[in-house]
N, CA, C and O atoms as a GROMACS GRO file, in nm:
protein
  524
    1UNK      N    1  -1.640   2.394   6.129
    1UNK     CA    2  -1.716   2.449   6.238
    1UNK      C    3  -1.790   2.572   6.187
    1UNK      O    4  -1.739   2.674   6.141
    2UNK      N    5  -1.925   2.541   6.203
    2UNK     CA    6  -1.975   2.684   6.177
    2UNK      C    7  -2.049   2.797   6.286
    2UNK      O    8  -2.130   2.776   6.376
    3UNK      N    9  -2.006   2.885   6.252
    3UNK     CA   10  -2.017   3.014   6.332
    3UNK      C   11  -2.174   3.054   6.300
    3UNK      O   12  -2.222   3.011   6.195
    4UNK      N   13  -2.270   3.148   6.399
    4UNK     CA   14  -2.408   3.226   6.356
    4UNK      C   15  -2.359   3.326   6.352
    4UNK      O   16  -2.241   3.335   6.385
    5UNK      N   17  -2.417   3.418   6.318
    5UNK     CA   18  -2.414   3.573   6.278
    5UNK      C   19  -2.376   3.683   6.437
    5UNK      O   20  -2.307   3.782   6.461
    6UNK      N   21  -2.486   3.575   6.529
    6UNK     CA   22  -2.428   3.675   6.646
    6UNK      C   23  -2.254   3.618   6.742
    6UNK      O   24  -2.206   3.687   6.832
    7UNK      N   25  -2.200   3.504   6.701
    7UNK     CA   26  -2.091   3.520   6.763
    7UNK      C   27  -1.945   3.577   6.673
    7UNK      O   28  -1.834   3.609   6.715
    8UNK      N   29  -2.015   3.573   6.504
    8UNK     CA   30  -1.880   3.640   6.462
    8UNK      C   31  -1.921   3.827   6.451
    8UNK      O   32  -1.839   3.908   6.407
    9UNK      N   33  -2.052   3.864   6.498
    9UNK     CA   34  -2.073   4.024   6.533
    9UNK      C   35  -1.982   4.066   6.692
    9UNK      O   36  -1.937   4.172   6.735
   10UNK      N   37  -1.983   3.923   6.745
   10UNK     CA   38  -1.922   3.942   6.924
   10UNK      C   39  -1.777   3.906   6.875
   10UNK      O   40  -1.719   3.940   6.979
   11UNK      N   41  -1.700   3.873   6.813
   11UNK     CA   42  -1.586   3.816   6.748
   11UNK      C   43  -1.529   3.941   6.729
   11UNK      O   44  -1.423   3.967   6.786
   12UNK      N   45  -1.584   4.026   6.654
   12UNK     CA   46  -1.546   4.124   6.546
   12UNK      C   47  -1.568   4.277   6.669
   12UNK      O   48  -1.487   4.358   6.716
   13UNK      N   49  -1.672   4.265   6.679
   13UNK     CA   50  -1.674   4.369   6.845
   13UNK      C   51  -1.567   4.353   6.964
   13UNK      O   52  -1.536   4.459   7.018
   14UNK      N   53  -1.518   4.259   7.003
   14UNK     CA   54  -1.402   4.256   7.052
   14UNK      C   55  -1.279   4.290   7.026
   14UNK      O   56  -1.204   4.346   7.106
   15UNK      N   57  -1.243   4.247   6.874
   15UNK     CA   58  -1.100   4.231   6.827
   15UNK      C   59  -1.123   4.431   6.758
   15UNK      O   60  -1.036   4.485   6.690
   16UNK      N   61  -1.212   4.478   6.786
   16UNK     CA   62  -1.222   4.644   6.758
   16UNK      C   63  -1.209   4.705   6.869
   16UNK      O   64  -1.206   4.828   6.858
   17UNK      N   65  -1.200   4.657   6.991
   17UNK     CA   66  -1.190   4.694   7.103
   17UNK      C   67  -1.022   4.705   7.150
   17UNK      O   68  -0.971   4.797   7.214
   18UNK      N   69  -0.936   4.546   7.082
   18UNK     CA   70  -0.858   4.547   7.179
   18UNK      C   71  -0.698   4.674   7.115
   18UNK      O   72  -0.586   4.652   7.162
   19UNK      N   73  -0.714   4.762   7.037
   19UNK     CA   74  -0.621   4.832   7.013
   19UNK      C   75  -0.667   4.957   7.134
   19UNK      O   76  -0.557   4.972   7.189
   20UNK      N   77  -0.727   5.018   7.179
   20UNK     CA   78  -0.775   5.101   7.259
   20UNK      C   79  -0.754   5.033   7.455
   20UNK      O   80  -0.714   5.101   7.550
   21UNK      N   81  -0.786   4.930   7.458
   21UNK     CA   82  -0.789   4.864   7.574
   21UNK      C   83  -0.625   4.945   7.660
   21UNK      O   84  -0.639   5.026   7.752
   22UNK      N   85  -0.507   4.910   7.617
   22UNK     CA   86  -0.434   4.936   7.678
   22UNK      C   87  -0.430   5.100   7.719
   22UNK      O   88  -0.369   5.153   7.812
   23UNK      N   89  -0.510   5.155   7.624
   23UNK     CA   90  -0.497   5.317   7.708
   23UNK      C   91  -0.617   5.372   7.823
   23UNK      O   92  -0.624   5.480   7.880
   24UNK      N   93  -0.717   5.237   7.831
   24UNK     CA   94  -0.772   5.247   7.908
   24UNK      C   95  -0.755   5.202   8.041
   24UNK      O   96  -0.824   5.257   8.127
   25UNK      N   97  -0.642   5.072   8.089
   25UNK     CA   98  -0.577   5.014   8.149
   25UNK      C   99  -0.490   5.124   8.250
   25UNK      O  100  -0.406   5.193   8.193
   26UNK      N  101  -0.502   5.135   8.350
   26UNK     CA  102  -0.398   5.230   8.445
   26UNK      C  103  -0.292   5.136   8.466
   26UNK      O  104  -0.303   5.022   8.510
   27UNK      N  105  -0.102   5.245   8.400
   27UNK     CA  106  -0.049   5.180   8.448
   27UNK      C  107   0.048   5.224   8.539
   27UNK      O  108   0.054   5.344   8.569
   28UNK      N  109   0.142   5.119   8.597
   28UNK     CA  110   0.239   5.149   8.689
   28UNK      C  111   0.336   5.209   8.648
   28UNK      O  112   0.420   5.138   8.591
   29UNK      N  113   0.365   5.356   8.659
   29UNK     CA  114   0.490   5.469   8.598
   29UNK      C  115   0.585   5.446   8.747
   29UNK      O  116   0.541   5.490   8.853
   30UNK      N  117   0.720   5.373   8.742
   30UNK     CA  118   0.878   5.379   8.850
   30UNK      C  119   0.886   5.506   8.839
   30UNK      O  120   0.863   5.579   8.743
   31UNK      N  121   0.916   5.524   8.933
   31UNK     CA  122   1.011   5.675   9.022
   31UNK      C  123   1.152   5.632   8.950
   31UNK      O  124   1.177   5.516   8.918
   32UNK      N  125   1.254   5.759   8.925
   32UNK     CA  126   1.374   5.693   8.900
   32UNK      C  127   1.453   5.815   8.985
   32UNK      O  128   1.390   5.910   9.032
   33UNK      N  129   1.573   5.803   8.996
   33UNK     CA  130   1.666   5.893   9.042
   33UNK      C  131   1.804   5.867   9.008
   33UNK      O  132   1.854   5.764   9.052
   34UNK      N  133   1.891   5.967   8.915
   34UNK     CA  134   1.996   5.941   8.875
   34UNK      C  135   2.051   6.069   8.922
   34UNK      O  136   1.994   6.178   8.934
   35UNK      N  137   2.197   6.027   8.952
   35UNK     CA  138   2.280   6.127   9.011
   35UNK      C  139   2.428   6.104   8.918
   35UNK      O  140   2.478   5.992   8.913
   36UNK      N  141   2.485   6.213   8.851
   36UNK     CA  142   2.585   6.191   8.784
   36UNK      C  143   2.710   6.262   8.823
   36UNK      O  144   2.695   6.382   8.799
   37UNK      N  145   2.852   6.229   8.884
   37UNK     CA  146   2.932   6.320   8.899
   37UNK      C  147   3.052   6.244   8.808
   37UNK      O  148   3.078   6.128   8.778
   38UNK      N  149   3.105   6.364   8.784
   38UNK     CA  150   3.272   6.387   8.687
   38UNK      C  151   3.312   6.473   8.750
   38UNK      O  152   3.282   6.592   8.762
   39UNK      N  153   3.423   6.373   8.818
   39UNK     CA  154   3.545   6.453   8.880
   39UNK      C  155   3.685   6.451   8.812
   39UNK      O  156   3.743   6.350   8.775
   40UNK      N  157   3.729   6.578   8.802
   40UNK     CA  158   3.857   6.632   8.693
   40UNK      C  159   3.978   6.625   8.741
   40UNK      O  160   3.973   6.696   8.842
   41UNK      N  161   4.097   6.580   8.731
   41UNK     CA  162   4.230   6.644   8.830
   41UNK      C  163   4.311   6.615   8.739
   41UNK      O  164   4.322   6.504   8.688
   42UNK      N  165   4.413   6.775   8.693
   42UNK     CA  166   4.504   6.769   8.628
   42UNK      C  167   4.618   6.837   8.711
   42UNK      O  168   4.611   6.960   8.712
   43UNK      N  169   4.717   6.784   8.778
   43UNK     CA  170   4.755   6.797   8.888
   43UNK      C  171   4.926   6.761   8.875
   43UNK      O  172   4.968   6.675   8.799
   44UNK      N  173   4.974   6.806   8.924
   44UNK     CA  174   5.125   6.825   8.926
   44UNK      C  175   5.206   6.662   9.003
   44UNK      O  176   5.319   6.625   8.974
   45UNK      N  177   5.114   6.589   9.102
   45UNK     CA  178   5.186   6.502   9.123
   45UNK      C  179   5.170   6.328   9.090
   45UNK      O  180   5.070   6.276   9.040
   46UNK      N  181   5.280   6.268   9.128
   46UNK     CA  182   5.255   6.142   9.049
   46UNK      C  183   5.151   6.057   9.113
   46UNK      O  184   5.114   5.949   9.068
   47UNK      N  185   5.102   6.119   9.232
   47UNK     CA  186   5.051   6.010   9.301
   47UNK      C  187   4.939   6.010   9.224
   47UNK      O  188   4.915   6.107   9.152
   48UNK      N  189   4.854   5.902   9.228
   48UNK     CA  190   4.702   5.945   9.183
   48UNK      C  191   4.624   6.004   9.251
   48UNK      O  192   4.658   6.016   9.369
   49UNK      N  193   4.501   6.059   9.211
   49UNK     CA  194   4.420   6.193   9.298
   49UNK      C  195   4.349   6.049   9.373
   49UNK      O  196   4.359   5.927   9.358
   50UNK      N  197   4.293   6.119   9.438
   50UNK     CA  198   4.182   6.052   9.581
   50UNK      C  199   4.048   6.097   9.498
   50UNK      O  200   4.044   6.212   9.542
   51UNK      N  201   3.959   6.092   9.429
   51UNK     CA  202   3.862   6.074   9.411
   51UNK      C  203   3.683   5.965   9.425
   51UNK      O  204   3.633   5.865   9.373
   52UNK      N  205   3.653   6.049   9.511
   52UNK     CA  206   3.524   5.953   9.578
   52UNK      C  207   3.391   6.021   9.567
   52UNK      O  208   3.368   6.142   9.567
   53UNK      N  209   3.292   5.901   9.554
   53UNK     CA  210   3.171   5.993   9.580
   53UNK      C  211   3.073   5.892   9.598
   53UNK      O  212   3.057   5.787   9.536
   54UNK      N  213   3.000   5.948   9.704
   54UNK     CA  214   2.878   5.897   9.772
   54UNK      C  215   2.744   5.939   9.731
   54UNK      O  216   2.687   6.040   9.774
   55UNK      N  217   2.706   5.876   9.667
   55UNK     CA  218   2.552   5.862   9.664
   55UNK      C  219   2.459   5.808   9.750
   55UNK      O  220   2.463   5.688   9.778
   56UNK      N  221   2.350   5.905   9.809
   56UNK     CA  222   2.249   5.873   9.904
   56UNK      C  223   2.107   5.918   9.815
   56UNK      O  224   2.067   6.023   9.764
   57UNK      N  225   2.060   5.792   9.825
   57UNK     CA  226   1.910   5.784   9.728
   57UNK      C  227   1.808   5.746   9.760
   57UNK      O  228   1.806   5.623   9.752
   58UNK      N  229   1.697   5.795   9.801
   58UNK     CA  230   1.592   5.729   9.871
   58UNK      C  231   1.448   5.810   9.842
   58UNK      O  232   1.438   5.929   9.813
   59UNK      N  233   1.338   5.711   9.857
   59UNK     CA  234   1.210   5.741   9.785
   59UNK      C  235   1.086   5.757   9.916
   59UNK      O  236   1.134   5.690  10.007
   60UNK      N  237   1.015   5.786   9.941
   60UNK     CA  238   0.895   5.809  10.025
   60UNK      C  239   0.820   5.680  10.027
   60UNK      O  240   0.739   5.663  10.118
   61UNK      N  241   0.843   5.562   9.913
   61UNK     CA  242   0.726   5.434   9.912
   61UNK      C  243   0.623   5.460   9.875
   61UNK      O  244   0.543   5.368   9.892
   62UNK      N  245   0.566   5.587   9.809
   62UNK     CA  246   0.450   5.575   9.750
   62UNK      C  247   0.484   5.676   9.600
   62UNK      O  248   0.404   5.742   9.532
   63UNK      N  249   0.628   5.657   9.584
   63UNK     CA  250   0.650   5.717   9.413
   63UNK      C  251   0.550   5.710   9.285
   63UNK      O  252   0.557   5.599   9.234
   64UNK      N  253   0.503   5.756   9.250
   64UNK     CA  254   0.466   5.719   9.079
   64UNK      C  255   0.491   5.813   8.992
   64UNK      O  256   0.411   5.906   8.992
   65UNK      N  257   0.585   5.817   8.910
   65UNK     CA  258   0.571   5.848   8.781
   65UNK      C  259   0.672   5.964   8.790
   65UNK      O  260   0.658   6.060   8.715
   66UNK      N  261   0.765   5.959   8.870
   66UNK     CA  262   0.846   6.103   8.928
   66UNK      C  263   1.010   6.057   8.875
   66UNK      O  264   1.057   5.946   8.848
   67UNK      N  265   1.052   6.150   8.876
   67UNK     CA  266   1.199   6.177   8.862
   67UNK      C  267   1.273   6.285   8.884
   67UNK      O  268   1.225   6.394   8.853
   68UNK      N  269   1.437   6.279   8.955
   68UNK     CA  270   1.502   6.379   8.986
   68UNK      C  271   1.612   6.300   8.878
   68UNK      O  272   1.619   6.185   8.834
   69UNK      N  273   1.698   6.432   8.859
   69UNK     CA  274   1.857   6.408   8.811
   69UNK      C  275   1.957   6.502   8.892
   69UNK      O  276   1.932   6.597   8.966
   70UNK      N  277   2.029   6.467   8.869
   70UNK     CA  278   2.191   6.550   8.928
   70UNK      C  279   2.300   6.520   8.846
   70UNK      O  280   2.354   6.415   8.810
   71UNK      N  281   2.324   6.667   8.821
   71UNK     CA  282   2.491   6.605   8.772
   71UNK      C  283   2.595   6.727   8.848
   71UNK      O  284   2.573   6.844   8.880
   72UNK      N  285   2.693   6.655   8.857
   72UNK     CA  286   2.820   6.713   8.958
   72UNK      C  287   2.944   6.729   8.883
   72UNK      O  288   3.006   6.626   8.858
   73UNK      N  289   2.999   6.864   8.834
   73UNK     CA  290   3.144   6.856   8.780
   73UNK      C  291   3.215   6.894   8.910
   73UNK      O  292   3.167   6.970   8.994
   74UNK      N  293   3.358   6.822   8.919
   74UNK     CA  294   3.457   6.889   8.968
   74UNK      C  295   3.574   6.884   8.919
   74UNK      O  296   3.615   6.787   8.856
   75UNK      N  297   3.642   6.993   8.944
   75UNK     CA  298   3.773   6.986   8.833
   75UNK      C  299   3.884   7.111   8.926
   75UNK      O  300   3.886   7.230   8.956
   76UNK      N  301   3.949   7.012   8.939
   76UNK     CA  302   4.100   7.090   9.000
   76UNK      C  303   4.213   7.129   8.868
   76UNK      O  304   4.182   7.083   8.758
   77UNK      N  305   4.290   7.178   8.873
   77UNK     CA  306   4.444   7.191   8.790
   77UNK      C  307   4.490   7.228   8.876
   77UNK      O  308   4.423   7.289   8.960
   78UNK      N  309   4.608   7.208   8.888
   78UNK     CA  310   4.725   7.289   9.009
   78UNK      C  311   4.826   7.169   9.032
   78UNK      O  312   4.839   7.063   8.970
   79UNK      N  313   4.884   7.214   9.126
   79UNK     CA  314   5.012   7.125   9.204
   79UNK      C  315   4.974   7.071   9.280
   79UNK      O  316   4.861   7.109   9.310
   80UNK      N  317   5.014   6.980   9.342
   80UNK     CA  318   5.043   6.875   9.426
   80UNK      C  319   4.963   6.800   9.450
   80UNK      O  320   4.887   6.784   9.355
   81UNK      N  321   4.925   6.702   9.595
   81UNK     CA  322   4.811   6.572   9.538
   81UNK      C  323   4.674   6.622   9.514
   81UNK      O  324   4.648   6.738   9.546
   82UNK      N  325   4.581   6.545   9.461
   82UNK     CA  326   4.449   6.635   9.467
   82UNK      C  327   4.325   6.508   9.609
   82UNK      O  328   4.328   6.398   9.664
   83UNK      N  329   4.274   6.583   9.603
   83UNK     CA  330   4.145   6.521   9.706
   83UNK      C  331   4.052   6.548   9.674
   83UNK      O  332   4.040   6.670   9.659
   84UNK      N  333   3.920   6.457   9.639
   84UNK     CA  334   3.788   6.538   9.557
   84UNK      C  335   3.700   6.414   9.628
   84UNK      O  336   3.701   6.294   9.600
   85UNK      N  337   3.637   6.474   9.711
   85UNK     CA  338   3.509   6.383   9.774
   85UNK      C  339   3.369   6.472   9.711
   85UNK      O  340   3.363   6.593   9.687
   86UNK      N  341   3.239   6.342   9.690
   86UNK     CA  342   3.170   6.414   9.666
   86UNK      C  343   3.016   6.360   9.760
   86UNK      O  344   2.980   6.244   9.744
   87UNK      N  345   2.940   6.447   9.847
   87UNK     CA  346   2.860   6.392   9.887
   87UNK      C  347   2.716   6.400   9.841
   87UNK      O  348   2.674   6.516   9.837
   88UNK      N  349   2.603   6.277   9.793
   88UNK     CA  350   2.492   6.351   9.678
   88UNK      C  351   2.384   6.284   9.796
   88UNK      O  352   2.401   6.180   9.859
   89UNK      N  353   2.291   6.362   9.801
   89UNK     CA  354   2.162   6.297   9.881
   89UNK      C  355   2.056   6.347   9.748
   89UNK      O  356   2.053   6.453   9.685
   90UNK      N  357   1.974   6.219   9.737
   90UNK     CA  358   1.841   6.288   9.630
   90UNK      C  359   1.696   6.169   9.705
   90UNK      O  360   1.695   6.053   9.746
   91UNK      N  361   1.620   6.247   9.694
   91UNK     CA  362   1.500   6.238   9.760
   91UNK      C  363   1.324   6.193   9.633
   91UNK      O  364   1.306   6.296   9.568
   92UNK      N  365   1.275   6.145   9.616
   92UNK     CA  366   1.187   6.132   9.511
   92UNK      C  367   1.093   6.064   9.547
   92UNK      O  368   1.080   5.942   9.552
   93UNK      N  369   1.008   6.168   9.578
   93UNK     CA  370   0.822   6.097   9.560
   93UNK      C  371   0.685   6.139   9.541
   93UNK      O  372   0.675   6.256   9.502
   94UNK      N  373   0.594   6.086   9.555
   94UNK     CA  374   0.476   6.165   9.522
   94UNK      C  375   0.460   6.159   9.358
   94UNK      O  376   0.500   6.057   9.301
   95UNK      N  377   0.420   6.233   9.307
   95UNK     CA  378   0.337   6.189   9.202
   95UNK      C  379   0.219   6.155   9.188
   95UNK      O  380   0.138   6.207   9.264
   96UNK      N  381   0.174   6.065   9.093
   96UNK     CA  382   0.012   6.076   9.019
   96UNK      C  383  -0.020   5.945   9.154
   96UNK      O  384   0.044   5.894   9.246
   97UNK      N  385  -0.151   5.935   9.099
   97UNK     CA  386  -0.275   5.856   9.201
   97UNK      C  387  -0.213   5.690   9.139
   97UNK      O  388  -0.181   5.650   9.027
   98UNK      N  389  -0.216   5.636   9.254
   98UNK     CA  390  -0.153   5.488   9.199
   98UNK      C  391  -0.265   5.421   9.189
   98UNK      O  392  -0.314   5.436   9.301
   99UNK      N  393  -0.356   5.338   9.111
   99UNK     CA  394  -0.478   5.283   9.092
   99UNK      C  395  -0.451   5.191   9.054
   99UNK      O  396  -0.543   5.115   9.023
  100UNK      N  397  -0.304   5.142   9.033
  100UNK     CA  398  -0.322   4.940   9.013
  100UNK      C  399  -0.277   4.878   9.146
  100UNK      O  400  -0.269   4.756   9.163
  101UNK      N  401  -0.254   4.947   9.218
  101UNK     CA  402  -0.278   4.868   9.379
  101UNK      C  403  -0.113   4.762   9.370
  101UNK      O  404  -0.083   4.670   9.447
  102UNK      N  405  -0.008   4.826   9.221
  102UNK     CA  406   0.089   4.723   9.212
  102UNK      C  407   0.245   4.824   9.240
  102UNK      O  408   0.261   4.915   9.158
  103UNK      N  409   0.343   4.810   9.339
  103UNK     CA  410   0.404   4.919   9.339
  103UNK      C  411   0.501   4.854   9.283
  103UNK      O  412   0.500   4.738   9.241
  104UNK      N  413   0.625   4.969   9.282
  104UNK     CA  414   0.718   4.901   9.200
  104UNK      C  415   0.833   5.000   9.269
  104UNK      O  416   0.821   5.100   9.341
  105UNK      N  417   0.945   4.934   9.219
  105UNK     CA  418   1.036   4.976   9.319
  105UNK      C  419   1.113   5.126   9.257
  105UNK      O  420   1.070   5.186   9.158
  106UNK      N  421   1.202   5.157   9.316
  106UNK     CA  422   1.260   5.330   9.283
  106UNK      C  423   1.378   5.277   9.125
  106UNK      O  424   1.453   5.184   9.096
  107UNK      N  425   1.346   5.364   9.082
  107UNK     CA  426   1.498   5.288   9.015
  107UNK      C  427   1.610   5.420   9.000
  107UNK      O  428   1.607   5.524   8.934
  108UNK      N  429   1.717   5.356   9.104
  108UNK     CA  430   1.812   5.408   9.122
  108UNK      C  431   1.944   5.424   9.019
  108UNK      O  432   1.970   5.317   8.964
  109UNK      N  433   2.024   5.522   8.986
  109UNK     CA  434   2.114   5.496   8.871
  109UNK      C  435   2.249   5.609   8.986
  109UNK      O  436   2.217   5.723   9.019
  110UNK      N  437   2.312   5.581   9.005
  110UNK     CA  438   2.465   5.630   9.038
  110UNK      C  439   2.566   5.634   8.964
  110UNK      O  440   2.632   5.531   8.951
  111UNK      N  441   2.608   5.758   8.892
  111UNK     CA  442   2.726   5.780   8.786
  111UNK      C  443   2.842   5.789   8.842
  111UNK      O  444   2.851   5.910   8.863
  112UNK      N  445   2.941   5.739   8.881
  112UNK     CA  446   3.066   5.830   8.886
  112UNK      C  447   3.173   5.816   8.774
  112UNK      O  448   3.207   5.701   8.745
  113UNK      N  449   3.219   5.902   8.722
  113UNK     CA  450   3.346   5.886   8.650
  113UNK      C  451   3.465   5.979   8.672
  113UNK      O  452   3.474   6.095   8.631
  114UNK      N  453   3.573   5.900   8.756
  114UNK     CA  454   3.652   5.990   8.746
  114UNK      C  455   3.780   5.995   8.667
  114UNK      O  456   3.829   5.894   8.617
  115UNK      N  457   3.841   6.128   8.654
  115UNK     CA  458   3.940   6.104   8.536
  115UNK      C  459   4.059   6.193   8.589
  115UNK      O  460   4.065   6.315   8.602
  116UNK      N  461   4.146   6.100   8.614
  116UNK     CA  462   4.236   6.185   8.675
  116UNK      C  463   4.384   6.134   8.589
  116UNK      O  464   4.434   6.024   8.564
  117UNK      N  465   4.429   6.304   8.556
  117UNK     CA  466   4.545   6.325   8.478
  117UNK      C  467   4.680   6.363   8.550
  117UNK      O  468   4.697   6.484   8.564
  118UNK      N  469   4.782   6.276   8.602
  118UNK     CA  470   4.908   6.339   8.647
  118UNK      C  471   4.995   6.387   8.503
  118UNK      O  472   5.015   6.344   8.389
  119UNK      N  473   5.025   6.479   8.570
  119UNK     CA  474   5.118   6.548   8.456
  119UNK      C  475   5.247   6.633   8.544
  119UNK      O  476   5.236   6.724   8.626
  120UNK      N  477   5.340   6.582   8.505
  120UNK     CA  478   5.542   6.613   8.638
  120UNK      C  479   5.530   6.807   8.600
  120UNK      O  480   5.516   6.892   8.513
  121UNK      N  481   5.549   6.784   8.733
  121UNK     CA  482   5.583   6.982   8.687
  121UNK      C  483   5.676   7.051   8.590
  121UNK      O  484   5.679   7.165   8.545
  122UNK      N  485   5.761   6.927   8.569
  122UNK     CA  486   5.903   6.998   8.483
  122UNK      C  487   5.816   6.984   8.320
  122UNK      O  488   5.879   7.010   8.218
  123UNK      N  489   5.646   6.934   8.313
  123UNK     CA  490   5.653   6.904   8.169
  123UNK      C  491   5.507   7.033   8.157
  123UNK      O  492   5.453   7.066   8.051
  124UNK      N  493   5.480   7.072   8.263
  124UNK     CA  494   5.302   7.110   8.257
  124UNK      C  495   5.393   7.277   8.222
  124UNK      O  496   5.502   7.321   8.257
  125UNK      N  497   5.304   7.319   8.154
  125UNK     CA  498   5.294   7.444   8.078
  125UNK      C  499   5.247   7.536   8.179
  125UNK      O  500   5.126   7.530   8.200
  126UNK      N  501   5.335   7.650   8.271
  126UNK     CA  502   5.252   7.720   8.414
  126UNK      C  503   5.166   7.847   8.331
  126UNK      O  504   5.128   7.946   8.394
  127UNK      N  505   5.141   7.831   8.175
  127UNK     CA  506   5.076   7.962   8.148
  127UNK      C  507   4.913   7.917   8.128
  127UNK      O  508   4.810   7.975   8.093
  128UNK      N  509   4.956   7.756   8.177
  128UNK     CA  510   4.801   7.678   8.132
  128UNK      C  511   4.747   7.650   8.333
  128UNK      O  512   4.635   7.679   8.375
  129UNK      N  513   4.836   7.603   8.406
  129UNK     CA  514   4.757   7.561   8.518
  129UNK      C  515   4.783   7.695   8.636
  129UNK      O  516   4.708   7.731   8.727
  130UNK      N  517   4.923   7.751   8.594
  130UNK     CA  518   4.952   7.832   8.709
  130UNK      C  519   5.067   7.759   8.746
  130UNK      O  520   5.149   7.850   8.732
  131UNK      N  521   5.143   7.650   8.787
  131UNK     CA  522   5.225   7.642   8.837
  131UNK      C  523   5.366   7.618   8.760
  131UNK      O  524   5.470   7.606   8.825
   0.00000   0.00000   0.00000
């Protein structure tokens, strides 16, 4: 097959074009929102601690390109049972001009880790927790 001069000049003008194309392209930047809590309990009894936590996460519907974080320590030592609730509200929106008319959804991330240590009173060291 043979080619003329003006479709491998339009050949060659294109394929110089297409490394640049994608930064000319507007794209769709997700909202994200991550919330991280570590809750601690080194605690005198056998029961296990009560550790909870609620994450509340929500976006406006017209996000682009935004992000919040959170992170939450809590940490008891002492005697007897422990109780550690944690309540997180995070909010995320606004941002840049959306110009591909394509939305995309929030992306949500919820951490919890909790780590809870019983340790008997007759063994815990009272010059380390107090009791």
């Amino acid at each position: 097959m043979k080619f003329n001069l003006l479709s491998s000049i339009s050949i060659l003008s294109l394929s110089a074009l297409l490394p640049i194309l994608p930064s000319i392209t507007p794209k769709a930047h997700a909202c994200a929102t991550t919330d991280v809590l570590t809750q601690v309990a080194i605690h005198g009894s056998q029961a296990p601690a009560t550790q909870e936590g609620n994450f509340n996460m929500g976006s406006d519907g017209n996000c682009l390109g935004n992000s919040v974080t959170g992170t939450t320590t809590q940490l008891y030592v002492g005697p007897g049972n422990v109780e550690q609730t944690y309540d997180g509200n995070q909010f995320v929106g606004g941002g840049e001009f959306n110009q591909t008319g394509v939305s995309s959804p929030v992306i949500e991330t919820p951490v919890h880790v909790p780590v809870d240590v019983p340790v008997p009173n007759s063994t815990f060291d009272p010059s380390f927790g107090g009791f």
